[in-house]
C-alpha positions in Angstrom: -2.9 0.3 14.0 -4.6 2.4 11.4 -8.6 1.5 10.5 -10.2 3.1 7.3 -13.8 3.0 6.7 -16.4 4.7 4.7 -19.6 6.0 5.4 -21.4 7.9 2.3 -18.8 10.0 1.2 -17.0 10.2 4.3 -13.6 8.5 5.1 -13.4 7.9 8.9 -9.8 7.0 9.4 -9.5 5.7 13.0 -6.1 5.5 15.3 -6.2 2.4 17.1 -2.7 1.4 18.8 -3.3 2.1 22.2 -1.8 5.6 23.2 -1.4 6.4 18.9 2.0 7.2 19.8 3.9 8.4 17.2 7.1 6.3 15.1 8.0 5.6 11.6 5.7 2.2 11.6 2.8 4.4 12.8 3.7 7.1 10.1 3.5 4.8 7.3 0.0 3.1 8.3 -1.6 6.6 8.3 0.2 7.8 4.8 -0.9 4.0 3.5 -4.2 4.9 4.8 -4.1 8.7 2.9 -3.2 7.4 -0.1 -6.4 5.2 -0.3 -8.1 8.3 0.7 -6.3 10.4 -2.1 -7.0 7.5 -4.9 -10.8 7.9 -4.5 -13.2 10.8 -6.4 -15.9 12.9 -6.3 -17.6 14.1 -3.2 -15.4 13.3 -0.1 -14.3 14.3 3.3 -12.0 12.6 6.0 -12.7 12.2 9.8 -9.6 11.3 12.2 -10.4 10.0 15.1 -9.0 7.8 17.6 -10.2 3.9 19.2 -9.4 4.6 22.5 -11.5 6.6 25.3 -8.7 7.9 26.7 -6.5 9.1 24.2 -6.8 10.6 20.7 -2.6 10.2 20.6 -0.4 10.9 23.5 2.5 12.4 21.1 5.7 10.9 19.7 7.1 7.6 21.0 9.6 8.3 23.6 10.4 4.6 24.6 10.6 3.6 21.2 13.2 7.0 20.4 15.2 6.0 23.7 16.2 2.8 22.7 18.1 0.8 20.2 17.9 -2.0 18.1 15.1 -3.9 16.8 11.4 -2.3 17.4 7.8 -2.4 15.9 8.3 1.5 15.6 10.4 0.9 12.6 13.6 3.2 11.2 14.6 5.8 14.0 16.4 8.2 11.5 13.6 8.0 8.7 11.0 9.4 11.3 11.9 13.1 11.4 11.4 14.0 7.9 8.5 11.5 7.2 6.7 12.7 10.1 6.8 16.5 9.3 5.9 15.5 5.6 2.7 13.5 6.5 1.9 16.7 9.0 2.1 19.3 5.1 0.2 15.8 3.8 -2.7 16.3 6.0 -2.9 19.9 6.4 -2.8 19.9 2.3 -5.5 16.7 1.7 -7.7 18.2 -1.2 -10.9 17.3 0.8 -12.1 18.6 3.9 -11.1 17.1 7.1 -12.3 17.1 10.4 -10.5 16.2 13.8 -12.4 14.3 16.4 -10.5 14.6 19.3 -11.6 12.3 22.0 -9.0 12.3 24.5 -5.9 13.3 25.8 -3.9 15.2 22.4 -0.1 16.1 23.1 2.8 17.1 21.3 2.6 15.0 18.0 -1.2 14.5 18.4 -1.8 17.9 18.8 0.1 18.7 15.6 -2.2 16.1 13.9 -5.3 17.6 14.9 -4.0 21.4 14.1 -3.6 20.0 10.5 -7.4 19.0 9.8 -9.7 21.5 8.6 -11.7 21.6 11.6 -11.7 20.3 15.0 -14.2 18.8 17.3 -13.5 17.7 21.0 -14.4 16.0 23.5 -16.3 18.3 26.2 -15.8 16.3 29.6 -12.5 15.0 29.3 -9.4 14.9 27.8 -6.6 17.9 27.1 -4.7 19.0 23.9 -1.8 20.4 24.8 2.1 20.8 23.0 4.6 20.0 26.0 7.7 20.0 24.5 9.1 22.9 26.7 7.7 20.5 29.8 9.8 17.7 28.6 13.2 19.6 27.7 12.8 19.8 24.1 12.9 22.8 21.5 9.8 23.2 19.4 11.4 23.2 15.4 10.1 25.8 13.7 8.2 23.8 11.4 6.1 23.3 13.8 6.2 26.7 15.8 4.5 28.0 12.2 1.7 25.3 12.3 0.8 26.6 15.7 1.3 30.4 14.5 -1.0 29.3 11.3 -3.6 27.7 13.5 -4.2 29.1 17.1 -5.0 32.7 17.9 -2.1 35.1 19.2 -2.7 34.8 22.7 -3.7 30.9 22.7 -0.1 30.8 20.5 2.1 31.9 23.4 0.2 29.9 26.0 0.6 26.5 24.1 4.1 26.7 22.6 6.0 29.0 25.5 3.9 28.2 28.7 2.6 24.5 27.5 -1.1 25.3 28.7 -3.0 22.0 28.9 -6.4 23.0 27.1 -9.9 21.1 28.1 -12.2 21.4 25.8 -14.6 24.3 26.8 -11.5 26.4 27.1 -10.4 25.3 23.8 -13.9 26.2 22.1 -13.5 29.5 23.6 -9.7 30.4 22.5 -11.0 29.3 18.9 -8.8 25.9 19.1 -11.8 23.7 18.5 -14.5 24.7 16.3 -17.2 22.4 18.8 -17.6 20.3 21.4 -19.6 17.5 22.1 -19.8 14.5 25.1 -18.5 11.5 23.8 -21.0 9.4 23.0 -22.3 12.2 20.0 -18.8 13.4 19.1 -17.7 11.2 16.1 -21.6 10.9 14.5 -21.4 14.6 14.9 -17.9 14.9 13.5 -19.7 12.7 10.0 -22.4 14.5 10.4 -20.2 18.0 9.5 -17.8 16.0 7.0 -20.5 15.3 5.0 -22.1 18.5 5.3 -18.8 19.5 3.4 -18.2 16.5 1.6 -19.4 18.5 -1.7 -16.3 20.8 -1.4 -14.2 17.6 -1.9 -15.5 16.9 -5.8 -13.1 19.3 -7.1 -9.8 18.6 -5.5 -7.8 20.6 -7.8 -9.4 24.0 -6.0 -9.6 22.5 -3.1 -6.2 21.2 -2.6 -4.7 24.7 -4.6 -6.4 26.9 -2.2 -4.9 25.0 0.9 -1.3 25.4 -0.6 -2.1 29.4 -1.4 -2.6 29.4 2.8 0.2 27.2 3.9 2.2 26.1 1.2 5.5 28.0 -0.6 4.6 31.8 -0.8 1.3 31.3 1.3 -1.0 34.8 0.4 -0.8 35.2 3.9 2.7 35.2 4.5 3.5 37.5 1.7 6.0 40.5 2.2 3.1 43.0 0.9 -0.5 43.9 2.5 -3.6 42.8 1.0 -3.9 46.7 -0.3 -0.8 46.7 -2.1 -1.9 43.2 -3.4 -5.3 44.2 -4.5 -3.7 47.6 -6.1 -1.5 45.4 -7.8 -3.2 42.0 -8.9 -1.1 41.1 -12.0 2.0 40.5 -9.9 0.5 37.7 -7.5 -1.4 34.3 -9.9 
């Protein structure tokens, strides 16, 4: 379900169920796999990237989510609040990270990918694309200020109100992606970067405090005052 290797000082953690569809059995594997990631030191980045040529994770399990009983995806009502806290787990990790997105990327997936550090994507195929308006659900907020955090204004409104599906040039250019490659270069080039950055990774204290001052509780860029005010006035912000 969840593979974790190492290559120097990178961590390549690699989806491999199919369609990575999201449920509370796929949830835990990744945390397990994070943890592993977290209980190591020095120098260290992660790479996310997915087995299959098709799809980096085709969003949350619907079939699983429709029926009842017994399932592999595991406790229905634990998902909601463990997904959304592995999302602030990711998009916190106190090393880089770096997305390789080698295939189709919606709703859930697309969430995952948002939360690494950087994102690479596939260039000839595949789209990332949030479709919950498509399928008759409500983005949560939560989520609505991961995609305001991450995507440019007008690449904002697209994906969450008009559900544009994004290939990856168009995603390069709308600043979704920070590169593209074909897919038999995109996850050596996706190391190639996370090591590149690894170096950041030896001190996660700052690492890790600077990603909570950007999107944790009273993020510096969500504050009530302008950087001016802020600047004028340093002793009232630590």
């Amino acid at each position: 379900m969840i593979d974790l290797t190492r290559e120097g000082n990178v961590f390549v953690l690699t989806m491999n169920d199919g369609e990575n569809r999201w449920n509370t059995t796929f949830v835990r594997a990744f945390a397990a796999a994070l943890d592993e990631v977290e209980a190591s030191s020095g120098p260290a980045a992660l790479v996310t990237t997915a087995a299959s040529e098709k799809f980096f994770s085709n969003g949350l399990d619907l079939e699983w989510r429709s029926t009842t009983g017994e399932h592999r995806g595991g406790d229905r009502d634990a998902f909601g609040a463990e997904f959304m806290s592995l999302m602030g787990r990711i998009i916190t990790l106190p090393i880089p990270t770096v997305c390789a997105i080698n295939g189709h990327a919606f709703g859930a997936g697309f969430m995952t990918a948002l939360c690494h550090d950087v994102r690479f994507m596939r260039e000839d195929r595949g789209f990332i694309c949030a479709n919950e308006v498509e399928i008759g659900m409500v983005i949560p907020d939560p989520e609505l200020a991961l995609f305001r955090h991450k995507l440019p204004m007008n690449a904002f409104f697209e994906t969450v109100q008009l559900a544009r599906r994004w290939a990856g040039p168009d995603a390069l250019k709308a600043g979704i992606v920070q590169r593209t490659a074909d897919l038999d270069n995109l996850l050596s080039s996706a190391i190639t970067h996370a090591q590149e950055l690894s170096r950041l990774g030896a001190n996660r204290k700052v690492y890790g405090t600077m990603k909570e001052r950007l999107y944790g509780e009273n993020a510096a860029i969500n504050g009530t005052h302008g950087p001016a005010y802020m600047l004028r006035n340093p002793a009232q912000f630590h």
